[in-house]
KEDOTOR-94009 format. One record per residue (C-alpha): residue number from 0; residue in one letter; x, y, z. Coordinates in steps of 0.02 Angstrom, whole numbers, plus 50000, padded with zeros to 5 digits. Each point is the difference from the previous one (the first is absolute). Layout:
N
ATOM, NUM, a, X, Y, Z
...
//
This chain:
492
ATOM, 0, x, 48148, 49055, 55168
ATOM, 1, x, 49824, 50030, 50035
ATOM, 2, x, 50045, 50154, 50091
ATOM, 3, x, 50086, 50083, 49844
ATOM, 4, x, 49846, 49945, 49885
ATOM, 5, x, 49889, 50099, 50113
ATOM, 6, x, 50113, 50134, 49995
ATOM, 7, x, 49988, 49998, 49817
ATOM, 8, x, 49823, 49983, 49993
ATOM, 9, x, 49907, 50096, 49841
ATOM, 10, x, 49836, 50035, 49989
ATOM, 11, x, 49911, 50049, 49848
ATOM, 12, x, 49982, 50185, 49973
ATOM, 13, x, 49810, 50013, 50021
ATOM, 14, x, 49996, 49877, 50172
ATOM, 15, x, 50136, 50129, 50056
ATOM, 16, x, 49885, 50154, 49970
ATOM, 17, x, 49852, 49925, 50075
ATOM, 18, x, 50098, 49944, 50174
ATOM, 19, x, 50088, 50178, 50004
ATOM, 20, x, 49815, 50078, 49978
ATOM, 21, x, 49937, 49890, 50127
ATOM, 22, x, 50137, 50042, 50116
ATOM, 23, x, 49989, 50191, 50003
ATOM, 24, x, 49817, 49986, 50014
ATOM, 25, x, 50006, 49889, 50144
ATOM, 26, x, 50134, 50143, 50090
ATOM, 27, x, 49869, 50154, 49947
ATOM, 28, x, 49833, 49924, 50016
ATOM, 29, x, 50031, 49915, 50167
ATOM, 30, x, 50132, 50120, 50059
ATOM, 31, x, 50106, 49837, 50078
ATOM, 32, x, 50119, 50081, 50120
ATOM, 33, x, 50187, 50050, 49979
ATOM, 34, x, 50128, 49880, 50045
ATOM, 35, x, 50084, 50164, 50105
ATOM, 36, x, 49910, 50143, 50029
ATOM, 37, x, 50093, 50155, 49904
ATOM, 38, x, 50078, 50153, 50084
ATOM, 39, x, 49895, 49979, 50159
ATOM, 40, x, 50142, 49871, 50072
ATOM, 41, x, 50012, 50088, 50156
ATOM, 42, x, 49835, 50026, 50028
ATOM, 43, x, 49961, 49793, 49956
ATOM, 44, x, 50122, 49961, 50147
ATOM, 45, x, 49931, 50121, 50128
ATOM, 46, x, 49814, 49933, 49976
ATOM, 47, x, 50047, 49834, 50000
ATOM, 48, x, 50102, 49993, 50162
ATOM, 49, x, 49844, 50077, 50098
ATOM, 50, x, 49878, 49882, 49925
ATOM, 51, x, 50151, 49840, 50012
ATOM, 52, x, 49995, 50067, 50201
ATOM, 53, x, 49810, 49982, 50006
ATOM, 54, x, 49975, 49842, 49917
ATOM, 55, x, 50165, 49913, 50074
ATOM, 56, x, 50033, 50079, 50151
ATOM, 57, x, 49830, 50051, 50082
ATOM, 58, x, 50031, 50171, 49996
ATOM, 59, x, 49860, 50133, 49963
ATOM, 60, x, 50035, 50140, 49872
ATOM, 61, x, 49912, 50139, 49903
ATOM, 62, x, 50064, 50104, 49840
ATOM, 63, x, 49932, 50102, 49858
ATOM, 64, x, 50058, 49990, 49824
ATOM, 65, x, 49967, 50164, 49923
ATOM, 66, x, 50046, 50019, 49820
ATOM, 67, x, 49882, 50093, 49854
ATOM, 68, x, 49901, 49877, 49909
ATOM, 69, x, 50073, 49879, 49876
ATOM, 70, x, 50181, 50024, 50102
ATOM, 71, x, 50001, 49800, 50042
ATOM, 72, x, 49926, 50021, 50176
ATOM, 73, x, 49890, 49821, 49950
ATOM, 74, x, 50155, 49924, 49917
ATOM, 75, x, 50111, 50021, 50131
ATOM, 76, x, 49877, 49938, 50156
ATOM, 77, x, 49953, 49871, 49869
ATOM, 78, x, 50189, 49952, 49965
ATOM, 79, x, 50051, 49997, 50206
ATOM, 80, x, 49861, 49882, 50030
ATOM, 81, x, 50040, 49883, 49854
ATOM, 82, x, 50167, 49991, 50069
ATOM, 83, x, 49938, 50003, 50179
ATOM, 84, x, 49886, 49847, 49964
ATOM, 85, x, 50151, 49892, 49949
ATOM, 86, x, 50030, 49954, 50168
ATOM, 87, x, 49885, 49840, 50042
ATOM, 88, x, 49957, 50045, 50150
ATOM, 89, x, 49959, 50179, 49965
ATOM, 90, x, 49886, 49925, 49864
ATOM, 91, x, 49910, 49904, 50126
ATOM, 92, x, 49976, 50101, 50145
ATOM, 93, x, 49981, 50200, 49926
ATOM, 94, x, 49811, 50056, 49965
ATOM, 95, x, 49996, 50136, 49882
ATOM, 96, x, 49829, 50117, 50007
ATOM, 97, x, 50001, 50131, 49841
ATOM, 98, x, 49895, 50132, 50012
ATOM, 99, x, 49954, 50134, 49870
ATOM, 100, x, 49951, 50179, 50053
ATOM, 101, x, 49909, 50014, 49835
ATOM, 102, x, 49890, 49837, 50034
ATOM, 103, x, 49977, 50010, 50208
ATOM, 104, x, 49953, 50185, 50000
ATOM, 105, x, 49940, 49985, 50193
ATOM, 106, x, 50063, 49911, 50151
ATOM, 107, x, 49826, 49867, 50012
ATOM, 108, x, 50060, 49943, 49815
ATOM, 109, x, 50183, 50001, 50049
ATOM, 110, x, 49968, 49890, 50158
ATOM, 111, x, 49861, 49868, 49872
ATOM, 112, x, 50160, 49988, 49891
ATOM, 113, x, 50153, 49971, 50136
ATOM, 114, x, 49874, 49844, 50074
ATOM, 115, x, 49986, 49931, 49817
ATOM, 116, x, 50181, 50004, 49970
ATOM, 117, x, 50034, 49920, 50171
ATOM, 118, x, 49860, 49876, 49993
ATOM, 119, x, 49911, 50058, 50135
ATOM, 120, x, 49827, 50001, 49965
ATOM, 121, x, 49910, 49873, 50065
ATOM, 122, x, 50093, 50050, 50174
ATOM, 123, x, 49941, 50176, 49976
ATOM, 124, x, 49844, 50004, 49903
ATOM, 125, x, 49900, 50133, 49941
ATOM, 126, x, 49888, 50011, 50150
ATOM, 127, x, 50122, 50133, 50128
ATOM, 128, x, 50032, 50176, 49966
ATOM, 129, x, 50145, 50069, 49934
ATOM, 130, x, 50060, 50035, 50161
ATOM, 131, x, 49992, 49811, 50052
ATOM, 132, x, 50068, 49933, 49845
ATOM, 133, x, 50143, 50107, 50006
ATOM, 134, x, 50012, 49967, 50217
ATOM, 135, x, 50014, 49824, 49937
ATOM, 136, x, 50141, 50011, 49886
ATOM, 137, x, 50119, 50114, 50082
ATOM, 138, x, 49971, 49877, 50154
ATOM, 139, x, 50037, 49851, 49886
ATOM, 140, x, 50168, 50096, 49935
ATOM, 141, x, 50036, 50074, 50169
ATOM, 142, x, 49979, 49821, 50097
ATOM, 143, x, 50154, 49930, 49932
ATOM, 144, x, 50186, 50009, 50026
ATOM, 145, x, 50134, 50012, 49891
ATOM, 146, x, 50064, 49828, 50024
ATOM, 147, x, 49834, 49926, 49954
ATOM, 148, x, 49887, 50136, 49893
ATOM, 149, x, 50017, 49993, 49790
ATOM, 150, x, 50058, 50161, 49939
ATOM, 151, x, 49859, 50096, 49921
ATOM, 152, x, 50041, 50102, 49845
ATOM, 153, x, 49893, 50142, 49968
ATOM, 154, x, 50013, 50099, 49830
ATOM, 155, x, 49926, 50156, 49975
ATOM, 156, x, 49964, 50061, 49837
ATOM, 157, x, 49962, 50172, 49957
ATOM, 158, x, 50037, 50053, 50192
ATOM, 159, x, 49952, 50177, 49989
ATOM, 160, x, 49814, 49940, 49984
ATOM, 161, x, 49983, 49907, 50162
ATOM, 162, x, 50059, 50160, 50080
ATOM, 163, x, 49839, 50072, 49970
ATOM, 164, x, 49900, 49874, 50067
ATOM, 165, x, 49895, 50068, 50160
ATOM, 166, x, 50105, 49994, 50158
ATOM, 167, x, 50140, 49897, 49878
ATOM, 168, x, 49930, 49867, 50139
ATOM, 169, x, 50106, 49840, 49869
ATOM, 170, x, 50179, 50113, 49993
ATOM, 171, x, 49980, 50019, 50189
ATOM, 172, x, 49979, 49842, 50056
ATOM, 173, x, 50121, 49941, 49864
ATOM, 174, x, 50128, 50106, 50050
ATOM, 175, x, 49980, 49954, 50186
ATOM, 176, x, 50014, 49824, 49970
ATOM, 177, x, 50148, 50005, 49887
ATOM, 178, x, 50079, 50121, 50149
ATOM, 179, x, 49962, 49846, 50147
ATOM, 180, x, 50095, 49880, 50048
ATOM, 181, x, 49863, 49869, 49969
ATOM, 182, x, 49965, 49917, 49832
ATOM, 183, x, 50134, 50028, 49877
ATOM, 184, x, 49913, 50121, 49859
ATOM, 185, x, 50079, 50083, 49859
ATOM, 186, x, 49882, 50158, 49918
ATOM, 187, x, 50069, 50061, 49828
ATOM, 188, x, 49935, 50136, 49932
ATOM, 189, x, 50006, 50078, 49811
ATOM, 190, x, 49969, 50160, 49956
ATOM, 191, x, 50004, 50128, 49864
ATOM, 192, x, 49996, 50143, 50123
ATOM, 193, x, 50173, 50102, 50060
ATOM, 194, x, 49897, 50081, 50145
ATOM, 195, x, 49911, 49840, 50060
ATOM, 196, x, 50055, 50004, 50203
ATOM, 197, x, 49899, 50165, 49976
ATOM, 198, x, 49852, 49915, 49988
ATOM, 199, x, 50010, 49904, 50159
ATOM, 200, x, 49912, 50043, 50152
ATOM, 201, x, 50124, 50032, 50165
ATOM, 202, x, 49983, 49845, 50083
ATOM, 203, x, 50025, 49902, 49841
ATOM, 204, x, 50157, 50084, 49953
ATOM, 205, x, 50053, 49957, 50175
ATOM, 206, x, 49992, 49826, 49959
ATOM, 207, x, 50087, 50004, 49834
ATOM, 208, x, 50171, 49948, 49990
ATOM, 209, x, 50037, 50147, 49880
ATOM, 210, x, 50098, 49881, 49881
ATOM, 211, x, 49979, 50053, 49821
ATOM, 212, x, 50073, 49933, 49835
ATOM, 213, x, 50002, 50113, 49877
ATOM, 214, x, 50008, 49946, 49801
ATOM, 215, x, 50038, 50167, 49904
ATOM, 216, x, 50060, 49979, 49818
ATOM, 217, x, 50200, 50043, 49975
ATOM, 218, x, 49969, 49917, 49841
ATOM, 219, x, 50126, 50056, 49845
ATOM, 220, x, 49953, 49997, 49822
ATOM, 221, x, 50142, 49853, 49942
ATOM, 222, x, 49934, 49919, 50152
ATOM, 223, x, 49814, 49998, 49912
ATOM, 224, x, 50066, 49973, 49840
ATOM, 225, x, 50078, 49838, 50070
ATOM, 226, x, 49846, 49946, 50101
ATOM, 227, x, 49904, 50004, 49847
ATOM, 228, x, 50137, 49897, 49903
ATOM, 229, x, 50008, 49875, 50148
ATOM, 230, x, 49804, 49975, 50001
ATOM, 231, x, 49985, 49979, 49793
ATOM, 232, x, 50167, 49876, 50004
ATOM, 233, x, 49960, 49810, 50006
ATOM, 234, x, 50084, 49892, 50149
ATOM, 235, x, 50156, 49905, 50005
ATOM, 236, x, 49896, 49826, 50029
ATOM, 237, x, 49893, 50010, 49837
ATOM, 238, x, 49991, 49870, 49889
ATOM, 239, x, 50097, 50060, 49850
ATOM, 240, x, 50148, 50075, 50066
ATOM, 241, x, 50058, 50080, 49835
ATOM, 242, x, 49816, 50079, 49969
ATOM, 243, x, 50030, 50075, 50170
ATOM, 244, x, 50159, 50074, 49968
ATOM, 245, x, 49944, 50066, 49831
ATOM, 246, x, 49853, 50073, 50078
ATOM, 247, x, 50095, 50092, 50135
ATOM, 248, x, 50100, 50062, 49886
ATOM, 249, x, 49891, 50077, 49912
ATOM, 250, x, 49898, 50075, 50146
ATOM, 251, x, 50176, 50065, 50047
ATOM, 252, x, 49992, 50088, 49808
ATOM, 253, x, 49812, 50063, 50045
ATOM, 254, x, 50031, 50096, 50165
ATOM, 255, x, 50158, 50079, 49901
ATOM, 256, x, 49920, 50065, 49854
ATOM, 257, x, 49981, 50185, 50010
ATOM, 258, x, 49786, 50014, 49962
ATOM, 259, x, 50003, 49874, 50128
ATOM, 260, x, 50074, 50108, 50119
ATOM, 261, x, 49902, 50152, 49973
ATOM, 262, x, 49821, 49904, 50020
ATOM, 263, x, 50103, 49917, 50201
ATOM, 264, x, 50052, 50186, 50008
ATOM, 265, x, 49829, 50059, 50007
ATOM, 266, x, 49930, 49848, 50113
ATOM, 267, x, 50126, 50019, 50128
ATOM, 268, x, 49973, 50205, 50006
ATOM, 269, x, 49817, 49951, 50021
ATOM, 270, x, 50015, 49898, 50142
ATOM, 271, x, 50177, 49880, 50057
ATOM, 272, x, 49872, 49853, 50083
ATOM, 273, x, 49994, 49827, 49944
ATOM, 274, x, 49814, 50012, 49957
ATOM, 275, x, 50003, 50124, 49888
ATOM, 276, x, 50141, 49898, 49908
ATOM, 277, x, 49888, 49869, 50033
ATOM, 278, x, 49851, 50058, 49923
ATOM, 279, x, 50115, 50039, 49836
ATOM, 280, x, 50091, 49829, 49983
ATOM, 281, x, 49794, 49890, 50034
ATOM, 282, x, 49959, 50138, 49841
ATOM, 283, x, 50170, 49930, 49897
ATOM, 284, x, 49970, 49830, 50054
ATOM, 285, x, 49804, 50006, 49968
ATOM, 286, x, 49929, 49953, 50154
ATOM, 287, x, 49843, 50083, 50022
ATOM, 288, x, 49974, 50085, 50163
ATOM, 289, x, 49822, 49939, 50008
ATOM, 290, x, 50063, 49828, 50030
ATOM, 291, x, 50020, 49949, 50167
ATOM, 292, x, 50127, 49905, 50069
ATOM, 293, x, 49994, 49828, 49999
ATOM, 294, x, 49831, 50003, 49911
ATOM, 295, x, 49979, 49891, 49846
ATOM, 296, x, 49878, 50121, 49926
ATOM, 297, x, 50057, 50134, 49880
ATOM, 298, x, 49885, 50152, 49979
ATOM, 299, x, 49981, 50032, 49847
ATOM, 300, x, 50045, 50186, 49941
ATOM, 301, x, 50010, 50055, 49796
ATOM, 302, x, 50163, 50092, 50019
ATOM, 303, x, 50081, 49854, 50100
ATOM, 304, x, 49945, 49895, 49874
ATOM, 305, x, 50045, 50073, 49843
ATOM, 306, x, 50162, 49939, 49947
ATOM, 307, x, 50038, 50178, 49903
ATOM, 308, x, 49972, 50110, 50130
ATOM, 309, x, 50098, 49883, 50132
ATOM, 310, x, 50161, 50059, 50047
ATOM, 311, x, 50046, 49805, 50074
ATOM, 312, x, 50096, 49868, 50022
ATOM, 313, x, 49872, 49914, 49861
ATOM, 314, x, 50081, 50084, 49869
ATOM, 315, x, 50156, 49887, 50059
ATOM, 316, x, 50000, 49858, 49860
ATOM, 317, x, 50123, 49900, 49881
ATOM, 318, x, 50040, 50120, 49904
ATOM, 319, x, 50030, 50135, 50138
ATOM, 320, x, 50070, 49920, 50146
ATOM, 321, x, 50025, 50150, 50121
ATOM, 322, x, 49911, 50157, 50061
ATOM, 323, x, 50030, 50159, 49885
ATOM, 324, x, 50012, 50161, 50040
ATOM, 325, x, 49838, 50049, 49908
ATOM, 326, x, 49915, 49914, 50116
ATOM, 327, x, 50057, 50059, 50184
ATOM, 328, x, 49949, 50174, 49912
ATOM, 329, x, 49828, 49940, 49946
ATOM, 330, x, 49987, 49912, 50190
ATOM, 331, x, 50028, 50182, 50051
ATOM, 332, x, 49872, 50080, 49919
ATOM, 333, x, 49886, 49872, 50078
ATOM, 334, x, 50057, 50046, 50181
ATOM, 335, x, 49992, 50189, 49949
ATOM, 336, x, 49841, 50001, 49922
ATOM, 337, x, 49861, 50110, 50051
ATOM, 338, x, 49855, 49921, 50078
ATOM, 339, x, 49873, 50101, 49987
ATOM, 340, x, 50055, 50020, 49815
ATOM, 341, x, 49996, 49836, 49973
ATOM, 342, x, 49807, 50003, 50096
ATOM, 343, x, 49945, 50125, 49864
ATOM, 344, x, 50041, 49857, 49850
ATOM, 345, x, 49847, 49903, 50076
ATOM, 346, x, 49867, 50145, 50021
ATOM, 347, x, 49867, 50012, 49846
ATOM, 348, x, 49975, 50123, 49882
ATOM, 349, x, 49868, 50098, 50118
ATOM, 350, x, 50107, 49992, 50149
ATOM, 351, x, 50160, 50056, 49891
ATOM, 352, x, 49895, 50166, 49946
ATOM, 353, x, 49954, 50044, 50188
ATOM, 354, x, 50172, 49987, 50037
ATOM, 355, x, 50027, 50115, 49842
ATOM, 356, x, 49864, 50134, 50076
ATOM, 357, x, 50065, 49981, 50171
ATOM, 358, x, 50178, 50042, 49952
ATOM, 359, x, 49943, 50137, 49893
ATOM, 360, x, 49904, 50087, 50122
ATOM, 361, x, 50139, 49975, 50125
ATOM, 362, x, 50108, 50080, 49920
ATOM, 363, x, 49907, 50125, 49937
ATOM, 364, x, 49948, 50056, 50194
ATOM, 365, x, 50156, 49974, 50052
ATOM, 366, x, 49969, 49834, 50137
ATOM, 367, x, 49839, 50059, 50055
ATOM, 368, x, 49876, 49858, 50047
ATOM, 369, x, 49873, 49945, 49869
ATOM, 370, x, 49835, 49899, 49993
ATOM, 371, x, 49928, 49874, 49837
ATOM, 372, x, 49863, 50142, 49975
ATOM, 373, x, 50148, 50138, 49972
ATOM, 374, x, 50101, 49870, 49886
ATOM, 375, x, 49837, 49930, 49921
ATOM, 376, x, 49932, 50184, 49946
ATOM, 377, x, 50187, 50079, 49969
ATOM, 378, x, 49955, 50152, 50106
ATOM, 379, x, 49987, 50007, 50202
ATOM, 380, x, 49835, 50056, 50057
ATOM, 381, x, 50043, 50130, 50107
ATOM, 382, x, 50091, 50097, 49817
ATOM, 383, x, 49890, 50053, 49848
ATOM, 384, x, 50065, 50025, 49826
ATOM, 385, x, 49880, 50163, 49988
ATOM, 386, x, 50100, 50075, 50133
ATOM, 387, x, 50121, 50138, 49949
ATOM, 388, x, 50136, 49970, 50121
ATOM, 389, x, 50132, 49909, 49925
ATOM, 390, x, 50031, 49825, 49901
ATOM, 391, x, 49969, 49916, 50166
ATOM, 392, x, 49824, 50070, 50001
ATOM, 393, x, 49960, 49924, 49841
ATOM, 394, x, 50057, 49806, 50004
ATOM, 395, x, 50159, 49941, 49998
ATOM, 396, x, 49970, 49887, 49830
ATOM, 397, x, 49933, 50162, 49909
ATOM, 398, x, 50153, 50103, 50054
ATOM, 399, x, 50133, 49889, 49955
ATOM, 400, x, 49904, 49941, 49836
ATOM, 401, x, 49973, 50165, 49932
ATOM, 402, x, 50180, 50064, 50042
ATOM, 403, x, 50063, 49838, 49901
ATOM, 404, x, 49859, 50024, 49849
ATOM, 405, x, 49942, 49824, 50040
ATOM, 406, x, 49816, 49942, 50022
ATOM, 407, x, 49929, 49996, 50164
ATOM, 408, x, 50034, 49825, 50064
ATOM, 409, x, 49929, 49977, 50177
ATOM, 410, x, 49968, 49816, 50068
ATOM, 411, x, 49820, 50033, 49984
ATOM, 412, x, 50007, 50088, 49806
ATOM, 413, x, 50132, 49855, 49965
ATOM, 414, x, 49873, 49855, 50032
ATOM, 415, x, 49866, 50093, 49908
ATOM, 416, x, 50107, 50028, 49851
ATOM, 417, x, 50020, 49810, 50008
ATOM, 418, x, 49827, 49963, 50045
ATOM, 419, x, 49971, 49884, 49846
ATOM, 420, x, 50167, 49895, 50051
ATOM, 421, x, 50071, 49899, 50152
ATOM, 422, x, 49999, 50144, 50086
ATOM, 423, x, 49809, 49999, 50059
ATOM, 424, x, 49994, 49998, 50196
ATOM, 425, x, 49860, 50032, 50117
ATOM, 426, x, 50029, 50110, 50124
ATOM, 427, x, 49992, 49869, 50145
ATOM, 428, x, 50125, 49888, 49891
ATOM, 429, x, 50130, 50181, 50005
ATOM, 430, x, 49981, 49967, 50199
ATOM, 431, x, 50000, 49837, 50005
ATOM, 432, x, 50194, 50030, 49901
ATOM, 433, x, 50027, 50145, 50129
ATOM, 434, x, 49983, 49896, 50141
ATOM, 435, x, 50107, 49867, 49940
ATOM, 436, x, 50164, 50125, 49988
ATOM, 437, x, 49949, 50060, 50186
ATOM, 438, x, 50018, 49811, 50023
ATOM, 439, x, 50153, 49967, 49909
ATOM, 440, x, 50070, 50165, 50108
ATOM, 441, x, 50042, 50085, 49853
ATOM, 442, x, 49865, 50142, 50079
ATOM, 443, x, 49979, 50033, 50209
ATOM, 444, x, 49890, 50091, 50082
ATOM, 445, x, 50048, 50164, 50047
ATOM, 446, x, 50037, 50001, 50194
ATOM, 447, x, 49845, 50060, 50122
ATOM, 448, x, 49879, 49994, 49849
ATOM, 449, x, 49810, 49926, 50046
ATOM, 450, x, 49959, 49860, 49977
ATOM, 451, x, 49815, 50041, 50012
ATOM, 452, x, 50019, 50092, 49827
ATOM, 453, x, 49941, 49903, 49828
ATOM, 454, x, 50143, 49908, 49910
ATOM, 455, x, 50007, 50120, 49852
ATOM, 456, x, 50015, 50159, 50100
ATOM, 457, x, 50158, 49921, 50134
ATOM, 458, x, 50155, 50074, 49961
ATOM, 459, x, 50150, 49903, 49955
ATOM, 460, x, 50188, 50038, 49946
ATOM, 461, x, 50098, 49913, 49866
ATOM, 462, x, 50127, 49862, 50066
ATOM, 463, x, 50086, 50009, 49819
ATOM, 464, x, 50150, 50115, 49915
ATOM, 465, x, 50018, 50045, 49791
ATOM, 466, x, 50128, 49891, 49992
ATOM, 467, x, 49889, 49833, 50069
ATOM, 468, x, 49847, 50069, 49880
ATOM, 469, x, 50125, 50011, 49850
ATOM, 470, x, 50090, 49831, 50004
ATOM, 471, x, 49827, 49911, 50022
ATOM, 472, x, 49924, 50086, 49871
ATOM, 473, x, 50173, 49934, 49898
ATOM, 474, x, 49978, 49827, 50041
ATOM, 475, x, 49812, 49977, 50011
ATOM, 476, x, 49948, 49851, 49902
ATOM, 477, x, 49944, 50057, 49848
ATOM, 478, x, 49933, 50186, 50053
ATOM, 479, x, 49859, 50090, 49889
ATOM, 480, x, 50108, 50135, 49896
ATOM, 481, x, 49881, 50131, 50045
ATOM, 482, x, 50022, 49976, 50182
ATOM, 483, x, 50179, 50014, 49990
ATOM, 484, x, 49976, 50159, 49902
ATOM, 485, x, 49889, 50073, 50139
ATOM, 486, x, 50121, 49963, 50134
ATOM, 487, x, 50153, 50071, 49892
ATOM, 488, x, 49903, 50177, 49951
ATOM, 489, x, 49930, 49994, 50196
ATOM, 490, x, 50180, 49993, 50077
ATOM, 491, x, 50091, 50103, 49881
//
């Protein structure tokens, strides 16, 4: 009897919504593993019979996983292990050592890290060289047997880097332990790199076992389409098991609907990982990004807070109890956005007429390099408007502003026309401004130029296109009327 009532168990409507938001967040945010990995089966069983050999058996193995980056190369080492460390007594006796190519960029760093992991450092201490430390601990792995030794996992993370350490002294020594019959050590290595054996010195390719897993998409697009409908659909244990259904159902109705289809379409032409569908289902379900996981703290961010321009599971509520297709869409444009567009939204008024200038004079000498004295004065000083060469000879604003009848409206003759306004700046406040979109990258440096030469005279090159220029000018908050005027007659 009790059974069937919690079988028939109903929640009310806004409890339901708040567990089902909690739910998804919980599988985005803290990307919890899958209870199977998907469409890498074969590739789950090969992995985890050399590493159930190592731990169990004694026996010493080394293998690459090679895969482009977001393929699952993490999930699936992360998935063998969870299912590896089932067994008790694998649990007990394997040592796992992670290391990160990214974080241990040279052997001395690598070797600091492997005696943390292992808890080695009051035996070693920081006193010996780095060729005593590491004497110490490929005696210490070496002295055992198999019978007697704890298998030693070691995980390599972004492989390709330790391969150009000096000497790749760690993958050696690595490599020749794993290949002994000594210790029982297990070296797993993950890398985004097709040609990575390429990188290895003769006498560690010798060592190498040569055994490589690859993970290469075959994914199809009603394969996607139902990966996306299996992460947005609500488990069979939750609480309300009628809310469930009904919520399924109509995540079922959402991946079928044709706009739907279009926007997973474009995704899945874009790129077939599970990161980049990632990326757009933490935009639908309003996790920010900046939020890290397990952290209580939520960084604060306008657009992620703004109800109206959150494409979320927020909008969820009483009244509409599912996610519409207006709102995958609007997730969509998040993921798509531009971000150097969206940088341009922030920049002030000064900074959004340099970038006016600079455009305009780009375009004007077709891509050559420019300096804040040529886009502060309008003409370079190398060409002279009382030269009887051409319109390049006399200015580029004066050309283009007498072929369109329009006043001359250079950055310098457009702050003096608004002298008596807002638009009043010093000429160390104009470079102060310049600096900051050489700082925001929105401006480099042209390649080889000096650096000995003064700040206003170093050529630079526009990181920007019309398109970027024109949608910020769109959306800027409350942009002067005249300014978008002067960028609309200067890029006509």
């Amino acid at each position: 009897m009790s059974k069937r009532k919690g079988k028939d168990t109903h929640l009310p409507i806004g409890e339901c919504i708040t567990q089902a938001q909690q739910i998804l967040r919980e599988r985005f945010c803290q990307r919890k593993l899958p209870d199977r990995p998907e469409g890498v089966e074969a590739q789950h069983r090969r992995l985890l019979e050399l590493l159930r050999r190592t731990a169990i058996h004694g026996e010493s193995n080394s293998v690459l996983i090679v895969g482009p980056r977001g393929a699952g190369k993490t999930t699936l080492l992360r998935c063998v292990l969870r299912e590896l460390l089932e067994d008790k007594d694998v649990q007990k006796n394997l040592l796992q050592v992670h290391l990160n190519g990214l974080l241990q960029t040279d052997d001395r760093i690598a070797l600091k890290e492997i005696t943390r992991q292992l808890q080695l450092e009051n035996v070693v201490g920081d006193k010996g060289s780095f060729a005593e430390n590491l004497a110490f601990l490929l005696e210490a792995l070496k002295k055992g047997d198999r019978s007697s030794s704890r298998p030693v996992l070691f995980v390599l993370d972004e492989f390709d880097l330790f391969a150009h350490h000096k000497n790749q002294t760690l993958l050696y020594n690595l490599f020749d332990v794993s290949q002994s019959a000594q210790a029982p050590v297990a070296v797993v290595g993950l890398t985004c790199r097709l040609d990575v054996l390429e990188l290895l010195e003769k006498r560690v390719k010798s060592r190498f076992s040569h055994r490589q897993i690859h993970l290469l998409s075959s994914l199809t697009f009603p394969q996607y389409l139902e990966r996306v409908r299996a992460q947005l659909s609500l488990p069979d244990h939750f609480p309300d098991p009628n809310f469930a259904q009904e919520w399924n159902a109509d995540v079922k109705t959402l991946c079928e609907d044709k706009s739907v289809e279009e926007v997973l379409q474009r995704h899945f032409n874009s790129s077939k990982d599970f990161r980049s569908l990632h990326t757009l289902l933490v935009r639908l379900t309003g996790i920010s990004p900046l939020v890290a996981v397990g952290s209580t703290r939520v960084i604060e961010h306008p657009v992620w807070n703004n109800p109206f321009q959150l494409p979320c599971l927020c909008r969820v509520s009483v009244s509409k109890p599912s996610i519409r297709p207006a709102d995958l869409l609007d997730a969509s444009r998040l993921c798509l956005a531009d971000a150097k567009a969206n940088m341009l939204h922030g920049l002030s008024i000064l900074e959004l007429c340099l970038v006016i200038a600079m455009k305009h004079l780009h375009d004007v000498y077709e891509g050559e390099p420019f300096n804040l004295q040529m886009v502060h004065n309008g003409t370079p000083t190398h060409l002279k408007e009382e030269g009887g060469g051409g319109e390049k000879e006399r200015g580029f604003f004066s050309c283009f502003f007498c072929r369109t009848r329009l006043p001359r409206l250079e950055f310098k003759k457009f702050l003096q026309r608004k002298s008596n306004s807002m638009y009043n700046f010093e000429q160390p406040v104009v470079m102060k401004a310049f600096e900051h979109l050489q700082q925001l990258e929105l401006i480099r440096p042209v390649d080889g130029s000096s650096a000995k030469t003064q700040r206003e005279y170093q050529l630079m090159r526009l990181m920007l296109d019309h398109s970027q220029i024109m949608e910020a000018l769109q959306k800027y908050p409350q942009c002067p009327t005249d300014v978008k005027q002067w960028a609309m007659s200067a890029f006509a």
